[in-house]
N, CA, C and O atoms as a GROMACS GRO file, in nm:
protein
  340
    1UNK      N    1   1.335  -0.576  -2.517
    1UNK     CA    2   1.272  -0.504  -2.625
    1UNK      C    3   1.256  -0.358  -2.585
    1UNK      O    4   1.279  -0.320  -2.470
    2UNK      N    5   1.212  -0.265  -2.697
    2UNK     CA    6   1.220  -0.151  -2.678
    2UNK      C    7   1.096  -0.109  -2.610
    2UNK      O    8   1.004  -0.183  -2.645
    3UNK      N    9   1.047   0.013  -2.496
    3UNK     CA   10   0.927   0.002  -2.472
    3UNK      C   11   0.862   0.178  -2.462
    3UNK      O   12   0.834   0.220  -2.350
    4UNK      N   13   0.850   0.239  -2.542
    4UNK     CA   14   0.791   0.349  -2.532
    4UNK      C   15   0.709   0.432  -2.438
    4UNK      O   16   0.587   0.416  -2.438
    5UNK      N   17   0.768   0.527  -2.352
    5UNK     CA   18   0.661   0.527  -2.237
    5UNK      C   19   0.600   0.664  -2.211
    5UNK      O   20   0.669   0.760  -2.176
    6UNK      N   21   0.451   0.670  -2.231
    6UNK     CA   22   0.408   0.836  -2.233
    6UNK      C   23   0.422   0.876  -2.061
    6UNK      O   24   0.420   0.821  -1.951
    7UNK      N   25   0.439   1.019  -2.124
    7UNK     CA   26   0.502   1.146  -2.013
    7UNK      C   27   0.441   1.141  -1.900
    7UNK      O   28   0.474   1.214  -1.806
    8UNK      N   29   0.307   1.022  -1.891
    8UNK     CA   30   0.250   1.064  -1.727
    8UNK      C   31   0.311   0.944  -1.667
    8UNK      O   32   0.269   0.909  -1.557
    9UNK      N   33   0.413   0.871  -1.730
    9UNK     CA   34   0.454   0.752  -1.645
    9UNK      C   35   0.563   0.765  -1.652
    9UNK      O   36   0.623   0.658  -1.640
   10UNK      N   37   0.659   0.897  -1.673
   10UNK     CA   38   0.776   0.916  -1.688
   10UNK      C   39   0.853   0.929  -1.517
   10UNK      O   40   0.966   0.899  -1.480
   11UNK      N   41   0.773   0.968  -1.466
   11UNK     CA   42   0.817   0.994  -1.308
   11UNK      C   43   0.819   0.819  -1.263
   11UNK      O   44   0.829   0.810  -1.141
   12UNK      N   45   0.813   0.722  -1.312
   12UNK     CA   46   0.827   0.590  -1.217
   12UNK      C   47   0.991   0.546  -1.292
   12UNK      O   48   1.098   0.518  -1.240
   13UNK      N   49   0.938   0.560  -1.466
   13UNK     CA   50   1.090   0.512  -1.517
   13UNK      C   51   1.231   0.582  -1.572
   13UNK      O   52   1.332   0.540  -1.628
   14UNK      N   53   1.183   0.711  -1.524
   14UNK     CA   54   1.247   0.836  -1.562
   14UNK      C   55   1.303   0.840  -1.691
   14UNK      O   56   1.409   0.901  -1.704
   15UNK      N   57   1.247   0.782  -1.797
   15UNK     CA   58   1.314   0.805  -1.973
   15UNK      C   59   1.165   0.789  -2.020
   15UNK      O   60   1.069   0.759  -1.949
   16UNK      N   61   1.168   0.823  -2.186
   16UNK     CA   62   1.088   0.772  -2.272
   16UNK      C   63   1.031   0.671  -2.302
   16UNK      O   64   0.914   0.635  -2.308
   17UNK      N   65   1.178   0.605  -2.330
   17UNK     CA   66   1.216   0.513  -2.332
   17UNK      C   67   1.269   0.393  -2.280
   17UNK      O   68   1.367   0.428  -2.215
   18UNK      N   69   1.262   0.313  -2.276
   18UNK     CA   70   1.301   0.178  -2.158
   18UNK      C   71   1.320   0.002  -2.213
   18UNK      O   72   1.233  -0.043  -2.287
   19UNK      N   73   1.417  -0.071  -2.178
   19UNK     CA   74   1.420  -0.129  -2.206
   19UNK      C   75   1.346  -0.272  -2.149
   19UNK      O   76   1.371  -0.267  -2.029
   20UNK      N   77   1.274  -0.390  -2.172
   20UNK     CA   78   1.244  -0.446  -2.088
   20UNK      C   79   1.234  -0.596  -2.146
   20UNK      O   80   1.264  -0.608  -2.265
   21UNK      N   81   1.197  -0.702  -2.080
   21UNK     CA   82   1.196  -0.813  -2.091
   21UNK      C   83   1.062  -0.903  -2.097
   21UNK      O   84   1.018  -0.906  -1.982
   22UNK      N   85   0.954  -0.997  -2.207
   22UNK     CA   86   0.878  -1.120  -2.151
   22UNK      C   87   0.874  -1.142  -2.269
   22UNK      O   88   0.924  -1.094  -2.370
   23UNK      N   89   0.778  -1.254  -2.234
   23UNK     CA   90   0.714  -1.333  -2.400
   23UNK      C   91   0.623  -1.268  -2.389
   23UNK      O   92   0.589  -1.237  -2.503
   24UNK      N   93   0.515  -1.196  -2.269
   24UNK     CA   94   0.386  -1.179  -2.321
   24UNK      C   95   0.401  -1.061  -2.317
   24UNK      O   96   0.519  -1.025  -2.317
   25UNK      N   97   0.274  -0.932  -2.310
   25UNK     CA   98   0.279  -0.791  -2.263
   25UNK      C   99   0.237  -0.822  -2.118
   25UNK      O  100   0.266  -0.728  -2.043
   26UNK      N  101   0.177  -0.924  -2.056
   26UNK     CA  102   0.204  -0.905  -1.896
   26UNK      C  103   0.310  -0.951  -1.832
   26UNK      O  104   0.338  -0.917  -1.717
   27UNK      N  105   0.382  -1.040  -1.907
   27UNK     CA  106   0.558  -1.051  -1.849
   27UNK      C  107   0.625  -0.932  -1.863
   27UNK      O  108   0.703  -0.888  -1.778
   28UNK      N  109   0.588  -0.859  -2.001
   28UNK     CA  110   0.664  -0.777  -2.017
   28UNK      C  111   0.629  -0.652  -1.920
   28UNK      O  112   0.701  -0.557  -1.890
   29UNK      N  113   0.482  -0.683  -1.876
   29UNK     CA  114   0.459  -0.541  -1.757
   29UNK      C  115   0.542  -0.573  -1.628
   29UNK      O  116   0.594  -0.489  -1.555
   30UNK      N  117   0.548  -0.754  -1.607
   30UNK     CA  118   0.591  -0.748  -1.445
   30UNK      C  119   0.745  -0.707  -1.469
   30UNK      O  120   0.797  -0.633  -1.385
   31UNK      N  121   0.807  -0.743  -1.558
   31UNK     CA  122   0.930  -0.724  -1.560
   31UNK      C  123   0.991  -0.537  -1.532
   31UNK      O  124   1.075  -0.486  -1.458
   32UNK      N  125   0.893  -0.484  -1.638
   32UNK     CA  126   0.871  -0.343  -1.579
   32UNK      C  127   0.838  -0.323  -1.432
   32UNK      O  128   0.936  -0.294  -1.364
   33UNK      N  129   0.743  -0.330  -1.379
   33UNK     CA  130   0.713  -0.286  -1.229
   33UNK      C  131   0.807  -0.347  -1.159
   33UNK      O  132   0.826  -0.301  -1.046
   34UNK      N  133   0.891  -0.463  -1.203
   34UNK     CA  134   1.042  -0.484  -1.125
   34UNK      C  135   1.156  -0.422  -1.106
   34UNK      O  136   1.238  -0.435  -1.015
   35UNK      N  137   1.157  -0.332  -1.230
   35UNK     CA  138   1.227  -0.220  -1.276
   35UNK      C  139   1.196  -0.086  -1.279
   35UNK      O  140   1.273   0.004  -1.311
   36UNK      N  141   1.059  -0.074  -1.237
   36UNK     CA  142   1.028   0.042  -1.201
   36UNK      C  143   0.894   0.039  -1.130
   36UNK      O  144   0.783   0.071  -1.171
   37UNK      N  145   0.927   0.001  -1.033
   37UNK     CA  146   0.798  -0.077  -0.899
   37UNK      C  147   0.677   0.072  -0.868
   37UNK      O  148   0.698   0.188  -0.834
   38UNK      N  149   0.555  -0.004  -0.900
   38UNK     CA  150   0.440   0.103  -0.915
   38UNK      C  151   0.347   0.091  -1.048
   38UNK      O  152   0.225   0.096  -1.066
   39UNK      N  153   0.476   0.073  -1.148
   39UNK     CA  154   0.424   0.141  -1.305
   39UNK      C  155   0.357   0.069  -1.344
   39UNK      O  156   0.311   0.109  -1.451
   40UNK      N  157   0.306  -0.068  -1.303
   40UNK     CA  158   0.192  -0.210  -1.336
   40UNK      C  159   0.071  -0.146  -1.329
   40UNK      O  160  -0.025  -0.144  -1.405
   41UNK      N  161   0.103  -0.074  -1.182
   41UNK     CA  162  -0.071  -0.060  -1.121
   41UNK      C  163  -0.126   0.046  -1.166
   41UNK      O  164  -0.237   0.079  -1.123
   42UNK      N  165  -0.054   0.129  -1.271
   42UNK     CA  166  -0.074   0.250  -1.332
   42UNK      C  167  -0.100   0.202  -1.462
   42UNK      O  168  -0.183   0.279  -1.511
   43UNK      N  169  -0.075   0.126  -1.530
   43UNK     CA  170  -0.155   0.055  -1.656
   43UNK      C  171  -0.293  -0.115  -1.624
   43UNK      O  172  -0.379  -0.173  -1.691
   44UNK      N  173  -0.245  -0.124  -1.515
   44UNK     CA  174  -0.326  -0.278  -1.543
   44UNK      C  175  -0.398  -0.271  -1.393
   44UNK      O  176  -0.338  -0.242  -1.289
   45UNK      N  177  -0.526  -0.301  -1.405
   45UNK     CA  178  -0.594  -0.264  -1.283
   45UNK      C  179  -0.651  -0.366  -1.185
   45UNK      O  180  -0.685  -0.464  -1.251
   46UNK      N  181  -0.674  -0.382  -1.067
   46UNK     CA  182  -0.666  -0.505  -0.947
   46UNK      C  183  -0.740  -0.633  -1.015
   46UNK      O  184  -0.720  -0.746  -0.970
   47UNK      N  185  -0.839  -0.607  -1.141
   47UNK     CA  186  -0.875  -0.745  -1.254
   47UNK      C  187  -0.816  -0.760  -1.360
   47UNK      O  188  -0.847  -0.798  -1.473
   48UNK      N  189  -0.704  -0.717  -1.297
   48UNK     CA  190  -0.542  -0.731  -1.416
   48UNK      C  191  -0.600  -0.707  -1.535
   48UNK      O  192  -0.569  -0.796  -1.614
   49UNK      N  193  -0.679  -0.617  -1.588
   49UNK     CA  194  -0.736  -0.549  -1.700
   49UNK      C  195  -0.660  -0.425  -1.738
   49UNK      O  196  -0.649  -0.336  -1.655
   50UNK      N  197  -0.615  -0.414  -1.837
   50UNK     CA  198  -0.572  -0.243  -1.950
   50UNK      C  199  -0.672  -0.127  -1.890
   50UNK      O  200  -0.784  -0.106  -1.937
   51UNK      N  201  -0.616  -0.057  -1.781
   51UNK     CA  202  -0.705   0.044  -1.773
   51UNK      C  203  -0.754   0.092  -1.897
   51UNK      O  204  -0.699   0.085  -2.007
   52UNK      N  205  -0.915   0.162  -1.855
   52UNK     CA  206  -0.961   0.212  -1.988
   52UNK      C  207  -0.874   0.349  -2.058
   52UNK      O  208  -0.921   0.402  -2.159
   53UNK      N  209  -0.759   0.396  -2.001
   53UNK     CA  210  -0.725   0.546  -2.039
   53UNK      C  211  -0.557   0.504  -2.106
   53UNK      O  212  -0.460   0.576  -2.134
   54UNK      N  213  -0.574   0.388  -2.112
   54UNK     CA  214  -0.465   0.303  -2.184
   54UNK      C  215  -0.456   0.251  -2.278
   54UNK      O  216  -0.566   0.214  -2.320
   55UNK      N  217  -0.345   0.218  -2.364
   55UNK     CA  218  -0.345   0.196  -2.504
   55UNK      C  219  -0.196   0.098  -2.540
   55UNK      O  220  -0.090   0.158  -2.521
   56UNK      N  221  -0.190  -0.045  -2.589
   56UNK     CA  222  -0.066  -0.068  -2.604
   56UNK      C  223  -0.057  -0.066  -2.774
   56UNK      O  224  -0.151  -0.106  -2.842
   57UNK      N  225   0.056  -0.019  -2.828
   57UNK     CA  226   0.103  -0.068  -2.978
   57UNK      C  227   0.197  -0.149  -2.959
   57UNK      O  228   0.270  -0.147  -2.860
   58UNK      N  229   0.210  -0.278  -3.106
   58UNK     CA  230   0.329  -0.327  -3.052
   58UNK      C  231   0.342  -0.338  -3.228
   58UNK      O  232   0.272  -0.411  -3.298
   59UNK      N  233   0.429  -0.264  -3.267
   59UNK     CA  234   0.495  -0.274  -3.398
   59UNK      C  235   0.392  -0.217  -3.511
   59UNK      O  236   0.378  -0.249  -3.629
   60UNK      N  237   0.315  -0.106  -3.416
   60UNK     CA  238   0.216   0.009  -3.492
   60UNK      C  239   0.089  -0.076  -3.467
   60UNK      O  240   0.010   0.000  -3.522
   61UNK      N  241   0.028  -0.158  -3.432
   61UNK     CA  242  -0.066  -0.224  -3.434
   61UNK      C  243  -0.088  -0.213  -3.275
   61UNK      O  244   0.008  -0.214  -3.198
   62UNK      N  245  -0.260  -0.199  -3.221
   62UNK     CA  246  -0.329  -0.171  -3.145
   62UNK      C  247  -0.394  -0.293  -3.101
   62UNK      O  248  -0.483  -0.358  -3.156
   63UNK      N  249  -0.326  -0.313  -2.982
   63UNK     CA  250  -0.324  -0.443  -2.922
   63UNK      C  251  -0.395  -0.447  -2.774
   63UNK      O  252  -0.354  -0.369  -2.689
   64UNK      N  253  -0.523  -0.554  -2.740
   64UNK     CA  254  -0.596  -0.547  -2.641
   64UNK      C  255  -0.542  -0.671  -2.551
   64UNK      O  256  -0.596  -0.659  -2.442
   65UNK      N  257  -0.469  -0.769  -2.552
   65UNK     CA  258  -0.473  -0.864  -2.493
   65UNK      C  259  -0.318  -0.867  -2.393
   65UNK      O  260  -0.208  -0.837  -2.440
   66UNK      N  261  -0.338  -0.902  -2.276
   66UNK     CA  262  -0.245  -0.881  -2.189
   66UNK      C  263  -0.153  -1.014  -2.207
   66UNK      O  264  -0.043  -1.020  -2.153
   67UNK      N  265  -0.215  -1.143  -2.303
   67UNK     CA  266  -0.156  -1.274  -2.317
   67UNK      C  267  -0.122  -1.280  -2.466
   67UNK      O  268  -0.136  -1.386  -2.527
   68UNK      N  269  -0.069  -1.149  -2.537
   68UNK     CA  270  -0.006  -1.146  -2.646
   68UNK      C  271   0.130  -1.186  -2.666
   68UNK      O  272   0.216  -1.143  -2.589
   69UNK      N  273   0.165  -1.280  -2.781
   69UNK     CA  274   0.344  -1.301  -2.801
   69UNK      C  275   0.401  -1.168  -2.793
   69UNK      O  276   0.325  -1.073  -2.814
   70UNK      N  277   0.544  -1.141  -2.762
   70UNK     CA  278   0.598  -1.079  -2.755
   70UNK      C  279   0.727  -1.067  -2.774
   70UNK      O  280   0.791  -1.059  -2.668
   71UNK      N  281   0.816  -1.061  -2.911
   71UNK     CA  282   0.938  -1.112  -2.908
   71UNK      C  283   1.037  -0.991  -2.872
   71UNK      O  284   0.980  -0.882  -2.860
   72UNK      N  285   1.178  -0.992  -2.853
   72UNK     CA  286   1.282  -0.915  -2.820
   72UNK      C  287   1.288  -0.791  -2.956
   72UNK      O  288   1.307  -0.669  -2.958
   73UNK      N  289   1.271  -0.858  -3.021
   73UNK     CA  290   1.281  -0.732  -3.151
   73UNK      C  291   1.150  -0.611  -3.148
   73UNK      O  292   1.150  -0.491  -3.175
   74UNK      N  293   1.041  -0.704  -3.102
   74UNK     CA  294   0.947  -0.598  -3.100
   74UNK      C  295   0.962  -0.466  -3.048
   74UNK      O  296   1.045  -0.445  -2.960
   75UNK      N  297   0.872  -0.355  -3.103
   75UNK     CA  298   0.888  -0.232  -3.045
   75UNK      C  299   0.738  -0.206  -2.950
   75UNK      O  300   0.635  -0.223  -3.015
   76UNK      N  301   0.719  -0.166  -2.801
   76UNK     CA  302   0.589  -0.166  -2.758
   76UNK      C  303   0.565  -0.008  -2.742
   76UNK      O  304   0.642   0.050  -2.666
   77UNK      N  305   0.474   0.060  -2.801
   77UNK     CA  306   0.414   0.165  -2.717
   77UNK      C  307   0.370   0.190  -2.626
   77UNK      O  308   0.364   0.073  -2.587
   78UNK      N  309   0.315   0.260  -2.523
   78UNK     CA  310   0.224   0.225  -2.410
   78UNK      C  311   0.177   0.416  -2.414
   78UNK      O  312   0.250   0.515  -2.401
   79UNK      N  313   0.064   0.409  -2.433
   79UNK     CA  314  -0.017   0.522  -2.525
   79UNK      C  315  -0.137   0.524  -2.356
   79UNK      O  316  -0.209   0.440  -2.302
   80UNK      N  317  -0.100   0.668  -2.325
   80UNK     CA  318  -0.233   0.701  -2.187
   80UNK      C  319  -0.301   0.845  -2.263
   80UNK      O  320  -0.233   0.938  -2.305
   81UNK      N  321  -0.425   0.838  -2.269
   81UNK     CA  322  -0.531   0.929  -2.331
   81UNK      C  323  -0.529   1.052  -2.234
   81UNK      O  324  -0.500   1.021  -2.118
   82UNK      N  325  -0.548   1.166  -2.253
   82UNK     CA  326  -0.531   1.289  -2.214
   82UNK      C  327  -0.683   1.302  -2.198
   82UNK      O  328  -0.757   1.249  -2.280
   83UNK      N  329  -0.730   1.370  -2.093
   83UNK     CA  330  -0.895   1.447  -2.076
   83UNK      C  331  -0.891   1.562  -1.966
   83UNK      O  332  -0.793   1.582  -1.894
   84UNK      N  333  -1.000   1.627  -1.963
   84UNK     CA  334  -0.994   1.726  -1.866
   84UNK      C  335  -1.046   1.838  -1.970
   84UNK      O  336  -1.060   1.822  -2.091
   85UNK      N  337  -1.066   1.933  -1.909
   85UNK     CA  338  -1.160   2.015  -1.982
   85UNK      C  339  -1.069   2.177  -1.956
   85UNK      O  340  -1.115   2.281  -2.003
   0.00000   0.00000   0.00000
């Protein structure tokens, strides 16, 4: 499936864009950090929780659960919040 990837995680998968593989969004993360080893621990944190500065869409809809279906057609965003003053 298609997987959208903002600019502060562009240095692990070097595109926007990326293609990747699961049924869930945490298959679909390990399959990523297999493919671009690091980029897990930069969205999902050591209580395998959605960091708070993280955001997934999956087909425009704002999705909290790491044990969501996930089919091949879907499109995923992966949305990181900007701060600093």
């Amino acid at each position: 499936m298609r997987v959208m990837v903002p600019s502060a995680l562009r240095s692990y998968t070097g595109a926007g864009e990326v293609d990747a593989e699961g049924d869930t969004l945490a298959a679909l993360l390990d399959d990523l950090d297999r493919r671009y080893p690091g980029v897990r621990f930069r969205i999902v944190d050591e209580q395998d929780r959605i960091r708070r500065h993280i955001r997934f869409f999956v087909n425009g809809e704002q999705r909290f659960d790491l044990t969501l279906s996930v089919g091949p057609d879907d499109e995923i965003f992966i949305v990181q919040a900007l701060s600093g003053g």
